[in-house]
ROVODO-957117 format. One record per residue (C-alpha): residue in three letters; residue number from 1; y, z negated, x. Coordinates in pm, whole numbers. Layout:
BEGIN
+-------+------+--------+--------+--------+
| mitor | mivo |      Y |      Z |      X |
+-------+------+--------+--------+--------+
|   ALA |  NUM |      Y |      Z |      X |
...
+-------+------+--------+--------+--------+
END
This chain:
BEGIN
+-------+------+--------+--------+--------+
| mitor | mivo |      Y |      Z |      X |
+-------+------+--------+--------+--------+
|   UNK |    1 |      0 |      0 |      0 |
|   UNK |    2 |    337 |    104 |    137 |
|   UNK |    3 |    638 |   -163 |    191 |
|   UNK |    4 |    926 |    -61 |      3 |
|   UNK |    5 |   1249 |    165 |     99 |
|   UNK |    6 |   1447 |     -8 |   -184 |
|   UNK |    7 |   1624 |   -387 |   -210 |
|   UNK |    8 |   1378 |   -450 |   -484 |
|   UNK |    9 |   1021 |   -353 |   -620 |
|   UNK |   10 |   1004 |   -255 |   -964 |
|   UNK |   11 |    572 |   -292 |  -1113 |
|   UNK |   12 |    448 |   -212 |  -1471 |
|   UNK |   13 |    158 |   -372 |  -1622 |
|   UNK |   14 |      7 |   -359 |  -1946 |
|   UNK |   15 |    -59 |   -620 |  -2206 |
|   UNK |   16 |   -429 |   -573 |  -2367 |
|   UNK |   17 |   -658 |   -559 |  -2707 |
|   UNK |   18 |  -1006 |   -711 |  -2662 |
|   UNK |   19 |  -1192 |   -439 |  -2916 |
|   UNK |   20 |  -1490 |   -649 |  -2857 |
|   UNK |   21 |  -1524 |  -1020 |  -2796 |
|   UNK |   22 |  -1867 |  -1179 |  -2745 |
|   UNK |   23 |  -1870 |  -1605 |  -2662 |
|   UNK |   24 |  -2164 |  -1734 |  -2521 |
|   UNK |   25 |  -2251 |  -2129 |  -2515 |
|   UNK |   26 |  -2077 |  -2361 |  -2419 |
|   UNK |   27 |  -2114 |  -2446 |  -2060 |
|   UNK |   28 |  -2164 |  -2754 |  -1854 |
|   UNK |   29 |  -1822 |  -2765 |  -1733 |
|   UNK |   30 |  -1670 |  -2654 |  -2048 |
|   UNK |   31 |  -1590 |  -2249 |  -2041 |
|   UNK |   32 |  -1789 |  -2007 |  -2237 |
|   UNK |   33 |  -1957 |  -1689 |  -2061 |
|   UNK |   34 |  -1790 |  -1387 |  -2251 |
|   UNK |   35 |  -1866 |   -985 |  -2346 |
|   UNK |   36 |  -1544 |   -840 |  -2366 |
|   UNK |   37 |  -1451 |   -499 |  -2387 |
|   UNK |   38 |  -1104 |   -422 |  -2295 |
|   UNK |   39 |   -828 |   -166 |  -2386 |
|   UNK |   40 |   -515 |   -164 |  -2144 |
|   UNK |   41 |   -212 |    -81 |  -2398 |
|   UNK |   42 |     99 |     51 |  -2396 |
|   UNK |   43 |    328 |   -244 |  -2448 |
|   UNK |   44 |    386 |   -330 |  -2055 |
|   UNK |   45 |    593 |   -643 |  -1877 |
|   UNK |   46 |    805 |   -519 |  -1564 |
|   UNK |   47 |    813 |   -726 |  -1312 |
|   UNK |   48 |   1102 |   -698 |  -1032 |
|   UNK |   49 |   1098 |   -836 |   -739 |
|   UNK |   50 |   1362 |   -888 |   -493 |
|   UNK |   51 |   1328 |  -1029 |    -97 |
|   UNK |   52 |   1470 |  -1403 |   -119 |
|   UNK |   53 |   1378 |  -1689 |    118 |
|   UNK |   54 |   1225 |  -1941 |   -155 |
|   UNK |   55 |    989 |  -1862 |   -436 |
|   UNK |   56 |   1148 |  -1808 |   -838 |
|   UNK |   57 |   1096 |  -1640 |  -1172 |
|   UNK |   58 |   1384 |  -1568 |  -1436 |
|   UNK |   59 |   1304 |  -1340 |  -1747 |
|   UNK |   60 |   1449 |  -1114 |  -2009 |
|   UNK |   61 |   1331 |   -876 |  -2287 |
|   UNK |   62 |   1286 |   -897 |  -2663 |
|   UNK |   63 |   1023 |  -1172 |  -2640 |
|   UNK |   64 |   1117 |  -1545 |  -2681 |
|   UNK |   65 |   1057 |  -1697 |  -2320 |
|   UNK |   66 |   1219 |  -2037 |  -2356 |
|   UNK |   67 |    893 |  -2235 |  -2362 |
|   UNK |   68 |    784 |  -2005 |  -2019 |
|   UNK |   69 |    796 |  -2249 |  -1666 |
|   UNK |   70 |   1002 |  -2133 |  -1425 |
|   UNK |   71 |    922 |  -2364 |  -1145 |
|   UNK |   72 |    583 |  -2380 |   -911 |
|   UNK |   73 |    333 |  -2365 |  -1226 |
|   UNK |   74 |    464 |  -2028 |  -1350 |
|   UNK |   75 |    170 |  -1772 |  -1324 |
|   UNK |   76 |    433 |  -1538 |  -1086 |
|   UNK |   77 |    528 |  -1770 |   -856 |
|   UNK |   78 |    175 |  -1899 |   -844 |
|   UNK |   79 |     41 |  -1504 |   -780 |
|   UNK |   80 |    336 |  -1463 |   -508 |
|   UNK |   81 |    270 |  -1790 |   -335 |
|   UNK |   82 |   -129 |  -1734 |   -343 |
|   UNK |   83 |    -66 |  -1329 |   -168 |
|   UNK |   84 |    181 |  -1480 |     81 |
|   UNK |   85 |    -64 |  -1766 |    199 |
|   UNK |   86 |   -353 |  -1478 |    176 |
|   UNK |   87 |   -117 |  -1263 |    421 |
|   UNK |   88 |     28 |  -1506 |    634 |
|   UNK |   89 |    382 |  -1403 |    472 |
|   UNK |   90 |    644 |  -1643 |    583 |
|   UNK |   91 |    945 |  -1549 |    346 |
|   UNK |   92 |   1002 |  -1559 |    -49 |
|   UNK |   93 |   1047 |  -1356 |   -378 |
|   UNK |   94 |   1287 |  -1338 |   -668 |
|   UNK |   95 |   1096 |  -1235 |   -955 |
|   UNK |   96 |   1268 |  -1096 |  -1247 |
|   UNK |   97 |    994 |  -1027 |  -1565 |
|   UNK |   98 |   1142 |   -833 |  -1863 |
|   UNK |   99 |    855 |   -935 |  -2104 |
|   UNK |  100 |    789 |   -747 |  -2421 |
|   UNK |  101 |    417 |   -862 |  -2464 |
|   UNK |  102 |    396 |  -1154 |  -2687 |
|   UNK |  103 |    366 |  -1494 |  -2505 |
|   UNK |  104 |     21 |  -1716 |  -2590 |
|   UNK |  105 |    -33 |  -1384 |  -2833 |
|   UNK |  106 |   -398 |  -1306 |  -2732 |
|   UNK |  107 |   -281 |   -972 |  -2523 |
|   UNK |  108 |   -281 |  -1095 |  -2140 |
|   UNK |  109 |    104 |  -1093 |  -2127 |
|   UNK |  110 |     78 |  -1363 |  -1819 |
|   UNK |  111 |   -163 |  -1216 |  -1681 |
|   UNK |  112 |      8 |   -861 |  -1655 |
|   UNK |  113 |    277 |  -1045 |  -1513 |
|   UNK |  114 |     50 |  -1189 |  -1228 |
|   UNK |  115 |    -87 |   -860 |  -1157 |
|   UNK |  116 |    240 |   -716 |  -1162 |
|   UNK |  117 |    395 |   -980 |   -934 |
|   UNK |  118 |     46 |   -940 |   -677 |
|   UNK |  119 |    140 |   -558 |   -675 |
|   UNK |  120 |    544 |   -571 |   -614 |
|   UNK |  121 |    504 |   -841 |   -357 |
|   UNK |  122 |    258 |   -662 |   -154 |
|   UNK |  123 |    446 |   -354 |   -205 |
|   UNK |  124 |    789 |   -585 |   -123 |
|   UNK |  125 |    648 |   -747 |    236 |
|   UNK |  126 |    422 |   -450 |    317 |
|   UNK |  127 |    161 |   -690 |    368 |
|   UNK |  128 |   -100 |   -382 |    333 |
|   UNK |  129 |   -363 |   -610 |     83 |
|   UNK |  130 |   -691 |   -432 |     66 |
|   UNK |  131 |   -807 |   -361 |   -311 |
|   UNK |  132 |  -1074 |   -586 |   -269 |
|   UNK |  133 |   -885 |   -857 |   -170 |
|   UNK |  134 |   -599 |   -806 |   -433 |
|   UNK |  135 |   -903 |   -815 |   -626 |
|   UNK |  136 |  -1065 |  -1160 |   -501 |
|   UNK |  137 |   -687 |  -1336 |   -557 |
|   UNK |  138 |   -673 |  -1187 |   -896 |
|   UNK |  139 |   -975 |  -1335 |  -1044 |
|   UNK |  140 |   -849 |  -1682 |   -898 |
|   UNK |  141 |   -480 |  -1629 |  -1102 |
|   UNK |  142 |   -702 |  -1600 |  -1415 |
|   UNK |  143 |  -1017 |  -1425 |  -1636 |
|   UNK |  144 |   -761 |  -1122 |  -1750 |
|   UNK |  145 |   -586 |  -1043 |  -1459 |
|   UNK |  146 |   -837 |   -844 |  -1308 |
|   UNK |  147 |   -808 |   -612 |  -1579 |
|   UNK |  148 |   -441 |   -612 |  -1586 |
|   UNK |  149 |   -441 |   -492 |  -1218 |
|   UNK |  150 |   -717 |   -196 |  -1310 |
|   UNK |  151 |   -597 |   -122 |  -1679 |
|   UNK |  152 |   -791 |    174 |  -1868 |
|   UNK |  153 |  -1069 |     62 |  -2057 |
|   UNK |  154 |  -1325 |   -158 |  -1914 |
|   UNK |  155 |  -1609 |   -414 |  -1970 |
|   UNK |  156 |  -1510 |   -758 |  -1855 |
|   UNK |  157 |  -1813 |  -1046 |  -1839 |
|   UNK |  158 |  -1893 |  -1430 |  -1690 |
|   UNK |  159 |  -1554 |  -1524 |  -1797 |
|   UNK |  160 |  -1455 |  -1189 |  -1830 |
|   UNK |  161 |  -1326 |  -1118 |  -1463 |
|   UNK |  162 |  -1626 |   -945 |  -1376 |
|   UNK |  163 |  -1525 |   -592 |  -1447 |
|   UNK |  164 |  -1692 |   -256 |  -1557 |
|   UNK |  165 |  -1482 |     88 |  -1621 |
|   UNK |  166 |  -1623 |    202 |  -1961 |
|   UNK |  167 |  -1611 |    596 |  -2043 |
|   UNK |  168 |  -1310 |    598 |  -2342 |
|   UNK |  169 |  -1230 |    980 |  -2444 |
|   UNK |  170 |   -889 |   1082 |  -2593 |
|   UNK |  171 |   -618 |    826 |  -2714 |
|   UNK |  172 |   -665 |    541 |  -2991 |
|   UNK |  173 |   -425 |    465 |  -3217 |
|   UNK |  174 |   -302 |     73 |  -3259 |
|   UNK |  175 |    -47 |   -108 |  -3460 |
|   UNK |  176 |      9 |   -472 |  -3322 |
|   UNK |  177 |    130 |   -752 |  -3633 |
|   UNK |  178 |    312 |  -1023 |  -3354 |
|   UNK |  179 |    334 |  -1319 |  -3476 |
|   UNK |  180 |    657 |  -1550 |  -3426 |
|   UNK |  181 |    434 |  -1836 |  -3273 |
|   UNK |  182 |    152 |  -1892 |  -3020 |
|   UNK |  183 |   -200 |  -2028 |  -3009 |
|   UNK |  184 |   -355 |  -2211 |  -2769 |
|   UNK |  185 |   -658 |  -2006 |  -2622 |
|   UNK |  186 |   -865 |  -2358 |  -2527 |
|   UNK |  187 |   -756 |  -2467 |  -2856 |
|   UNK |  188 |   -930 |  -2203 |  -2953 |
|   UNK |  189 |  -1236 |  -2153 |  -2775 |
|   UNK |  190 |  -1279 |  -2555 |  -2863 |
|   UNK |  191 |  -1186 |  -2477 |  -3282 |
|   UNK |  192 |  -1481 |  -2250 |  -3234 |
|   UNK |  193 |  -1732 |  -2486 |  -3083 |
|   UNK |  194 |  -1655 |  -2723 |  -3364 |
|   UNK |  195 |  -1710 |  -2425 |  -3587 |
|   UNK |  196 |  -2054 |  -2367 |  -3429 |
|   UNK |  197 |  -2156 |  -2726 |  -3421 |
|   UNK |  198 |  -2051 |  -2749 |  -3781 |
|   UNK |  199 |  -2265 |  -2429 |  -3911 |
|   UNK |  200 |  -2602 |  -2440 |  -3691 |
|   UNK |  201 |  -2792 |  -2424 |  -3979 |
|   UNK |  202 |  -2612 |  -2173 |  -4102 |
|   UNK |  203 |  -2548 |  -1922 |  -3821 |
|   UNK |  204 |  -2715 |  -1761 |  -3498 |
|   UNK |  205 |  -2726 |  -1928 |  -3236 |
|   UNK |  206 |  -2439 |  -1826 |  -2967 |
|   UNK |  207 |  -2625 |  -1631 |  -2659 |
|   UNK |  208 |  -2690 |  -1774 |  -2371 |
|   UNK |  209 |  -2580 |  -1417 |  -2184 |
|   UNK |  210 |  -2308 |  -1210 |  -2464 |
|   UNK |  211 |  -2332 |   -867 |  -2391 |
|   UNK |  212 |  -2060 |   -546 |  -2526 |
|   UNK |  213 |  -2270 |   -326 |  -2788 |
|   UNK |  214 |  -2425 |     -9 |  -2698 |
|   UNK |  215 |  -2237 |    104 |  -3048 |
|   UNK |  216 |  -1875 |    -32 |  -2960 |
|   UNK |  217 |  -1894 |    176 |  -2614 |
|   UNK |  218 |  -2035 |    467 |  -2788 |
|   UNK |  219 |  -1759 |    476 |  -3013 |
|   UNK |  220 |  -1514 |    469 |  -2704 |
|   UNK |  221 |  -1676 |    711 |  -2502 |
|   UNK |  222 |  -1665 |    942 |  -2805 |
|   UNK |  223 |  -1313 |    873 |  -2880 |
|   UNK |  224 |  -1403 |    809 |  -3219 |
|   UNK |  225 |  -1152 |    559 |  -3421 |
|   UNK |  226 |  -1368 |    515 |  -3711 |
|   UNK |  227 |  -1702 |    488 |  -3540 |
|   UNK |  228 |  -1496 |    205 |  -3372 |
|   UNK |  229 |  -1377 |     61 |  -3644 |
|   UNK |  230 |  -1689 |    -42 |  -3755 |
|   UNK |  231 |  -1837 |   -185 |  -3451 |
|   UNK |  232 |  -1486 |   -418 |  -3354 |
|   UNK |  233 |  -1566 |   -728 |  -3352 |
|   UNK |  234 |  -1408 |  -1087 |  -3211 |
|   UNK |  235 |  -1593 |  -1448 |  -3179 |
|   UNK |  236 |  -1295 |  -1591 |  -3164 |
|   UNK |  237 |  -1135 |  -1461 |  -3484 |
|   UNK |  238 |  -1318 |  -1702 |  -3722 |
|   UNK |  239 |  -1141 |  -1981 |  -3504 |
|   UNK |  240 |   -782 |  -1846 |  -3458 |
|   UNK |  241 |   -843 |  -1776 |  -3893 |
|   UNK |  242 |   -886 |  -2126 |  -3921 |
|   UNK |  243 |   -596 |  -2288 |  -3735 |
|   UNK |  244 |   -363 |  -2000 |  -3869 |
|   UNK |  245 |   -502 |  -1952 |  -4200 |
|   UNK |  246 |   -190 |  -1737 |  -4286 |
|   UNK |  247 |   -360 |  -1436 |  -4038 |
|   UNK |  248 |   -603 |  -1336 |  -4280 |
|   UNK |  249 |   -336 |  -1253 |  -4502 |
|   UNK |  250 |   -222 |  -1041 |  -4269 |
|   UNK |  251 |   -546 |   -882 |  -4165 |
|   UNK |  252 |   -613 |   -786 |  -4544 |
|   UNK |  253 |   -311 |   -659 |  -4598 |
|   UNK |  254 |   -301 |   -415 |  -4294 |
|   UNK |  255 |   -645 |   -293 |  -4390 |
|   UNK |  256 |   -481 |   -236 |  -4797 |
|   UNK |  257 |   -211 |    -70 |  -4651 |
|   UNK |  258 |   -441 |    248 |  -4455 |
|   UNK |  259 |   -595 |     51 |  -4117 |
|   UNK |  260 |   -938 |    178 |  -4047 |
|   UNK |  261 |  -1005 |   -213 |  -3946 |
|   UNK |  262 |   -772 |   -468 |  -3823 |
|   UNK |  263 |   -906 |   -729 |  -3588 |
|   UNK |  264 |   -747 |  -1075 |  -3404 |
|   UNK |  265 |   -677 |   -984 |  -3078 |
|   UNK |  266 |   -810 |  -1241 |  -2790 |
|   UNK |  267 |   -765 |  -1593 |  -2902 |
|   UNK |  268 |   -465 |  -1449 |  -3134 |
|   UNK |  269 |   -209 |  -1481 |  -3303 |
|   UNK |  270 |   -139 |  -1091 |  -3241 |
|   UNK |  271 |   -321 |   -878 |  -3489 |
|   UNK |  272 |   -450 |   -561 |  -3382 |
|   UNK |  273 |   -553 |   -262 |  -3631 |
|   UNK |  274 |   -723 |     46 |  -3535 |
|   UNK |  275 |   -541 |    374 |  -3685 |
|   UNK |  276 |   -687 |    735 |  -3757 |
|   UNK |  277 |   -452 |    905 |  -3567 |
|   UNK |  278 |    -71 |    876 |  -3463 |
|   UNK |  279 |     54 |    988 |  -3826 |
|   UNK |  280 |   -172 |    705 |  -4010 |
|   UNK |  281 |    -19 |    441 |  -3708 |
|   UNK |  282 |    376 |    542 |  -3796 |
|   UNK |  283 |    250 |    464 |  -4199 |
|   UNK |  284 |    129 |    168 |  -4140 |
|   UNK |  285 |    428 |     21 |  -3950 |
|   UNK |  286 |    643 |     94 |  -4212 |
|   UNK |  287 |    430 |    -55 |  -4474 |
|   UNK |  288 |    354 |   -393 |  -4216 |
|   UNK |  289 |    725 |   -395 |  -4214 |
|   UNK |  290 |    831 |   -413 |  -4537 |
|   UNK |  291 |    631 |   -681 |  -4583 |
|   UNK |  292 |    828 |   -844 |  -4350 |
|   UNK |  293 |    607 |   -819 |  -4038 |
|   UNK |  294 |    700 |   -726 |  -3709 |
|   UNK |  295 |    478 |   -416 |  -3656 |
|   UNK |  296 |    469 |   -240 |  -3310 |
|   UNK |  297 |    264 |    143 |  -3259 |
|   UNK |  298 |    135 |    147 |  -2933 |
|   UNK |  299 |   -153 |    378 |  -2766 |
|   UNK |  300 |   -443 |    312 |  -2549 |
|   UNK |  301 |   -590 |    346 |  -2325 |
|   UNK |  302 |   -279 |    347 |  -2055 |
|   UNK |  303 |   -325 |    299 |  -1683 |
|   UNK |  304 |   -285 |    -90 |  -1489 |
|   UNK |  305 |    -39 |   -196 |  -1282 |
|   UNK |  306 |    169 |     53 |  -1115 |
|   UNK |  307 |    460 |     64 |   -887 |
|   UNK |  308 |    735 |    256 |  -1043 |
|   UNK |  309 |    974 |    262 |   -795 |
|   UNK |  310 |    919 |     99 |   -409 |
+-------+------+--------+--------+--------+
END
């Protein structure tokens, strides 16, 4: 990777839909094994980043941020500190993340910023990071960012860092509900366990080793939106329906209003539905927003994180 001929490094990355979510048992130490296949979308965080002698994050866009850190705990700082100690870098970074993924939405937006921030600092310092290595310090920043760093469409399993590239033909068609609050994803995963517990009698078992259907990653590798919408399906939904009982609501009314099948995406709140084409998208955004929703078109699958300028 090249250092950069400008004051600043300007990265992209994109936020994500899982179209399939699997959750194994709980574990010994308390995390799930997951199934997850992934769709890289194009609603993107851009991360700048300028050469400074300490280490901080300030950010901007349409999404409300106030409740982000901004000191060592931020996932930025934490990817820039973790590359510099990687590559012996002695200086510092002024981040600068225009956000427009939703924040604790279910769609990776931290994530894409700490594969955005591992990509404009090594592109900043010209520290010359192999892949494999970005690699190794993404999967320690967190499960998604892997998959932030790659974009595309993959298969993501263990706790979803362990990626796949999955064959996806032609473009799919997505409006995103965002909601105006967040959810907690180990509130989640845990309202699910208690969901399990309280239903053993009444429902499978959860694997011991989740897997992505051969039928979801036909659909993809087709390109087919309806073939998809059939096969979508998230572990996690029943859980996010039940703290935020208002989503399924939501979910009907998107599929009333011309979605082939609308789905929660991650550990929610953001509610993804799967359109027939571009045309049937645009309808459905006007529809979601006179209701009152704030209803975004986006396409996948788009590439990871890329430097736009640098």
């Amino acid at each position: 990777m090249s250092s950069s001929t400008s004051d600043f490094v300007h990265v992209r990355a994109p936020g994500k839909i899982n179209v399939s979510l699997k959750v194994g048992q709980v574990m010994e130490d308390g995390y799930h094994d997951v199934a997850i296949a992934y769709q890289a979308v194009s609603l993107y965080e851009d991360v700048r980043a300028y050469p400074a002698d300490d280490f901080s994050v300030s950010f901007s866009g349409p999404v409300e941020t106030s409740m982000l850190a901004t000191d060592a705990t931020n996932l930025g700082i934490k990817a820039a500190r973790l590359l510099a100690r990687h590559a012996k870098y002695r200086g510092g970074v002024r981040l600068e993340i225009e956000k427009h993924v939703p924040v604790a939405g279910g769609m990776g937006g931290g994530s894409a910023d700490a594969a955005a921030t591992l990509l404009a600092c090594d592109t900043l310092w010209g520290t010359h990071v192999s892949k494999d290595d970005m690699m190794h310090l993404a999967r320690q920043l967190g499960a998604d960012v892997p998959f932030a760093f790659t974009g595309g469409t993959a298969v993501g399993t263990g706790r979803g860092d362990v990626l796949s590239p999955a064959l996806c033909k032609g473009t799919f068609h997505w409006v995103l509900v965002l909601a105006d609050f967040g959810l907690s994803t180990p509130g989640v995963y845990a309202e699910l366990d208690v969901h399990r517990a309280k239903h053993v009698r009444d429902i499978a078992p959860a694997p011991q080793a989740p897997d992505v259907s051969a039928e979801v990653l036909h659909a993809l590798r087709n390109g087919n939106p309806i073939a998809l919408s059939q096969v979508m399906t998230n572990d996690l939904q029943v859980a996010a329906l039940h703290l935020e009982p208002s989503l399924k609501d939501v979910l009907e009314l998107g599929e009333e209003s011309g979605a082939l099948a609308g789905i929660v995406s991650g550990s929610g709140p953001t509610l993804a539905f799967l359109a027939e084409d571009a045309d049937a998208a645009e309808d459905l955004v006007t529809a979601l927003t006179r209701a009152g929703h704030e209803a975004l078109h986006v396409t996948g699958p788009v590439q990871g994180a890329r430097v736009i300028n640098g």
